[in-house]
N, C-alpha and C positions, 0 to 999 in steps of 0.2 A: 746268453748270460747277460745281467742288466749289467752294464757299464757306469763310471763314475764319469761328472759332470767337474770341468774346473774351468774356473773363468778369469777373463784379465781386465782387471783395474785401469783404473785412467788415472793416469800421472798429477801432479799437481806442480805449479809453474805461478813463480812470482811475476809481478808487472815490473816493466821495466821504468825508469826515472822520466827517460825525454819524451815523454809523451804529449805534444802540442798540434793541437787545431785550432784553427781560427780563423777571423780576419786579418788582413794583412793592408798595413797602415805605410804610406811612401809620403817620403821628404820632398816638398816642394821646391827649395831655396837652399843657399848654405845660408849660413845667419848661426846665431843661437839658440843652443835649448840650455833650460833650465827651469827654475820654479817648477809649477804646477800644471806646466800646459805642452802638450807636444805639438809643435808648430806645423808638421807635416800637414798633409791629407789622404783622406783615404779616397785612393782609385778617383783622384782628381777632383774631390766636391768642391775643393777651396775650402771645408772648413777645419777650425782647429779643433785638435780632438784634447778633452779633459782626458790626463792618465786617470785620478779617480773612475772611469768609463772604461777604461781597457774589462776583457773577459780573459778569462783561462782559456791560453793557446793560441792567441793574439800573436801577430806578426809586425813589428815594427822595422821598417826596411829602409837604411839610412843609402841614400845614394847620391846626396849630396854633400861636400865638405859643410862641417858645424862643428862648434863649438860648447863644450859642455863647461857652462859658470854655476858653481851651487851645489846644491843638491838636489836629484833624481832620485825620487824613492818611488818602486813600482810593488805593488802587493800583490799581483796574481800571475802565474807563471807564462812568461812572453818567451817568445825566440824574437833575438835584437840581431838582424840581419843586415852587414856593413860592407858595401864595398864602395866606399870612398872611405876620408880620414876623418875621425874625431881625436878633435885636442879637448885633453882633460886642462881647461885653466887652471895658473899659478894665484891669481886673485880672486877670490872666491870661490875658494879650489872644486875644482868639479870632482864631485863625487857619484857615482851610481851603486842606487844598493837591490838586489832583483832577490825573488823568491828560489827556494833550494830548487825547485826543478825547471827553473829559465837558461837557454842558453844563449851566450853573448859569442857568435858569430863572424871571424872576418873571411869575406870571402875574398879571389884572388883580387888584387888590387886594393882592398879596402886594409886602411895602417888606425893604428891606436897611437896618438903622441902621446907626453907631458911637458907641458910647458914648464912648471916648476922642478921634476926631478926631485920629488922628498915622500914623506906616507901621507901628505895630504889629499894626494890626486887616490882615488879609492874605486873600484871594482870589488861589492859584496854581493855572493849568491850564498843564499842560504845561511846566512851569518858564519860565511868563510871569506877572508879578504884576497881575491884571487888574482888582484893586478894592485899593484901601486905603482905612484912614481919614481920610487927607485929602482923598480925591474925595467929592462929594457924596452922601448918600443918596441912594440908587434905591427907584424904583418901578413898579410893573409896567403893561402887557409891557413885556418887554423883556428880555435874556438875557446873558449871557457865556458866550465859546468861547476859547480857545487867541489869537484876536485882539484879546480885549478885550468891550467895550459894543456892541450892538446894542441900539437900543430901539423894538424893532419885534418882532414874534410868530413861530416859527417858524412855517411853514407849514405841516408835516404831523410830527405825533407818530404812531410805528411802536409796537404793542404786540407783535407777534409778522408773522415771516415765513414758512413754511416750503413746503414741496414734497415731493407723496409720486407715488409709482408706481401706477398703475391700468390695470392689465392693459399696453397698448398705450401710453397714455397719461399724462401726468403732470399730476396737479392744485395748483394753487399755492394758497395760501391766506393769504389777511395781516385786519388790522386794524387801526387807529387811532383814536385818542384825542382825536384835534384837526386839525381841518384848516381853514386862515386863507385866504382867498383864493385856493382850490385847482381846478384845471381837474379833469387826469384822472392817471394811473397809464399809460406805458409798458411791456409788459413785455418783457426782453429776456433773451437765450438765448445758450450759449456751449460749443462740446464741449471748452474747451482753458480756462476760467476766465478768459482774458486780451482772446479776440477777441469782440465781442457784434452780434449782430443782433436788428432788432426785431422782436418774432412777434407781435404783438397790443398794444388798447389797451382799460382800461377807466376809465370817467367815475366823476369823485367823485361822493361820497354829497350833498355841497352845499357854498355858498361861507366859509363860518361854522359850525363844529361844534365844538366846549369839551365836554370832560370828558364825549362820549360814544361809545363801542363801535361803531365803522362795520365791518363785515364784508364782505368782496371774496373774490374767488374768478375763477381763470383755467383754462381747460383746454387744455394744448398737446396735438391730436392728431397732430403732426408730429415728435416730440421724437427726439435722437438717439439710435443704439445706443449702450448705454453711460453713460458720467456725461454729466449735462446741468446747466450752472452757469444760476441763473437771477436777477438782480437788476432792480428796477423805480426807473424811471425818473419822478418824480413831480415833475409840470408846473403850477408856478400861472399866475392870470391875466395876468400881466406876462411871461411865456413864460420866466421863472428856473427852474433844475430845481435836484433833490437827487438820489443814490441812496443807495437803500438794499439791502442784499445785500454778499454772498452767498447763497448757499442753493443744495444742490447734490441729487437724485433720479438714483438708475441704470434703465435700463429695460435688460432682456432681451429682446431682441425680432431677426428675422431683419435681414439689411440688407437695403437699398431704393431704391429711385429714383423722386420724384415729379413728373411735369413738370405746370405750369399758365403761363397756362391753356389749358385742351382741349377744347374747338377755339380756334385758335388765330387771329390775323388773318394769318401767315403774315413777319412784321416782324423778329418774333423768339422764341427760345422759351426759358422758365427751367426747370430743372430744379433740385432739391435732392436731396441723400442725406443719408442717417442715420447717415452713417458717414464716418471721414478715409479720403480714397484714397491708393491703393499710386501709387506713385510710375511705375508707368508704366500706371495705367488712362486708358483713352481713352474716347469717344463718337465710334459713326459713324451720320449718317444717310441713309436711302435712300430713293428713292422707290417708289409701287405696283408700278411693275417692275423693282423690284428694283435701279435705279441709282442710285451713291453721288453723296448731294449736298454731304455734308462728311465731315469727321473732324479730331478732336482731343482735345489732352491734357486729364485732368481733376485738375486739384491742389486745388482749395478745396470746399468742401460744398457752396456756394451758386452757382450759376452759371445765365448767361443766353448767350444764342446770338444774336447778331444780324447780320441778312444785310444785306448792299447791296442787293440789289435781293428786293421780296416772293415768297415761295414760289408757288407754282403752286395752286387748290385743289385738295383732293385728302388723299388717308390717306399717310403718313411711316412708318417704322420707327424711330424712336432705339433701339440699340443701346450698350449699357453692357461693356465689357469690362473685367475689374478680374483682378487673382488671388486667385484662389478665389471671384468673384463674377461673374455674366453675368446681363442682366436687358433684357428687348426689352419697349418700350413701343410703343401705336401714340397717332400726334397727327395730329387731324386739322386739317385749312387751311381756313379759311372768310373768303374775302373780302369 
């Protein structure tokens, strides 16, 4: 008897706010900042860098006492990484104002003063005023985002994300700077940027790491034809996540259809393609002599097959009908 065909959907999952990579910029001197110019250097050039020049995801890492006179206006979203002090001045009161998804970071040791103690001394993210000087000084951990005071550590600092193509395959590759009570890394996949499923998981480097270079690496041998959107999913011990991602790799490669798994208990069976289907591609399946035991539509990439009653054992044909694409697998049934 032909059996019915039902399939499962892929989730849909918003992006998360702290999403930062970039370079990362170190304080040379204490001294002051202010105006237009961030006095530090990056990774020792000696020179000064223009904030107009900062990128989205920029790392600015104060590790020397300074002094903030003025105003600090930054417009594209940094993570401000402190572990020594910044005193906000009472004369020409220092002010910083960052974009809604920048985080302003103390790490242990690093303190936030005010020298005046009034609303002149300002912390804005996001046009929210999340520090003044009449809130107490801070001390590290402990952070501000767009909601204000956290005083507690992020969990995982991202130095770099990305995804490149390797022949068939796509290699993802990230690292991190810090990771606080951290389990493992989700990583998920997307031919559309919007819909994501999970294709793999890998285990942190350990539960406590500060200020040093964890290196990861994933290999998706299943990735789609075409662009493949890929963001990770990063799980502490309290089961709280973040993402981070974007990041997007094209692969050129023929289209496909992979069922597992093969052999099969006969319950049900998954299949996946590399590719969006035509809107009127089907699957039929048949048995060793040749008679039809189902047939259906196939509209999502990810699809599974489940029968009311168990297959027979025995060798199957699934048969992929698409336009411009035909593709016969054999699966076999083992109860």
């Amino acid at each position: 008897m032909k059996q019915s065909i039902l399939y499962v959907l892929l989730g849909l999952w918003s992006l998360a706010a702290h999403d930062v990579l970039g370079a990362t910029y170190y304080t040379r001197s204490s001294g002051s900042w202010k105006g237009n110019i961030w006095g530090p250097t990056t990774s020792g050039t000696g020179l000064p860098l223009v904030l107009a020049d900062l990128q989205d995801g920029d790392t600015l890492h104060i590790d020397d006492n300074i002094t903030l006179s003025g105003e600090v206006r930054i417009e594209v979203n940094v993570f401000i990484k402190v572990s020594a002090t910044i005193t906000f001045a009472k004369s020409q009161p220092g002010k910083l104002y960052l974009t809604g998804q920048s985080i302003f970071q103390l790490m242990p040791g690093g303190q936030l003063l005010s020298e005046g103690n009034g609303n002149a001394q300002v912390i804005e993210i996001g046009n929210n005023e999340v520090y003044t000087g009449h809130d107490p000084d801070r001390t590290g951990p402990g952070f501000f985002d767009d909601g204000g005071w956290n005083p507690g550590v992020l969990p995982v600092k991202m130095l770099y994300l990305k995804a490149d193509a390797a022949g068939d395959n796509i290699v993802l590759s990230w690292a991190t700077s810090t990771e606080e009570n951290f389990r493992h890394f989700i990583i998920e996949r997307s031919n559309n940027g919007a819909n994501f499923e999970s294709v793999g998981m890998v285990a942190g480097k350990g539960f406590d790491i500060y200020d040093i270079e964890s290196k990861y690496n994933f290999v998706d041998v299943t990735p789609y034809q075409g662009f493949n959107y890929y963001r990770l999913k990063a799980v502490d011990l309290d089961d709280t996540f973040e993402y981070f991602g974007v990041v997007v790799a094209k692969i050129d490669a023929p289209k496909k259809l992979s069922v597992y798994p093969n052999p099969t208990s006969g319950a049900s069976i998954d299949f996946d393609l590399n590719f969006s289907p035509g809107e009127h591609d089907r699957v039929v399946l048949t048995d060793q002599m040749g008679v039809e035991v189902f047939e259906g539509m196939v509209n999502v990439v990810q699809n599974r097959v489940v029968f009311p009653d168990k297959l027979n054992p025995g060798v199957y044909l699934l048969r992929y009908l698409g336009a411009g694409f035909e593709q016969t697998t054999r699966v076999l049934v083992r109860n």
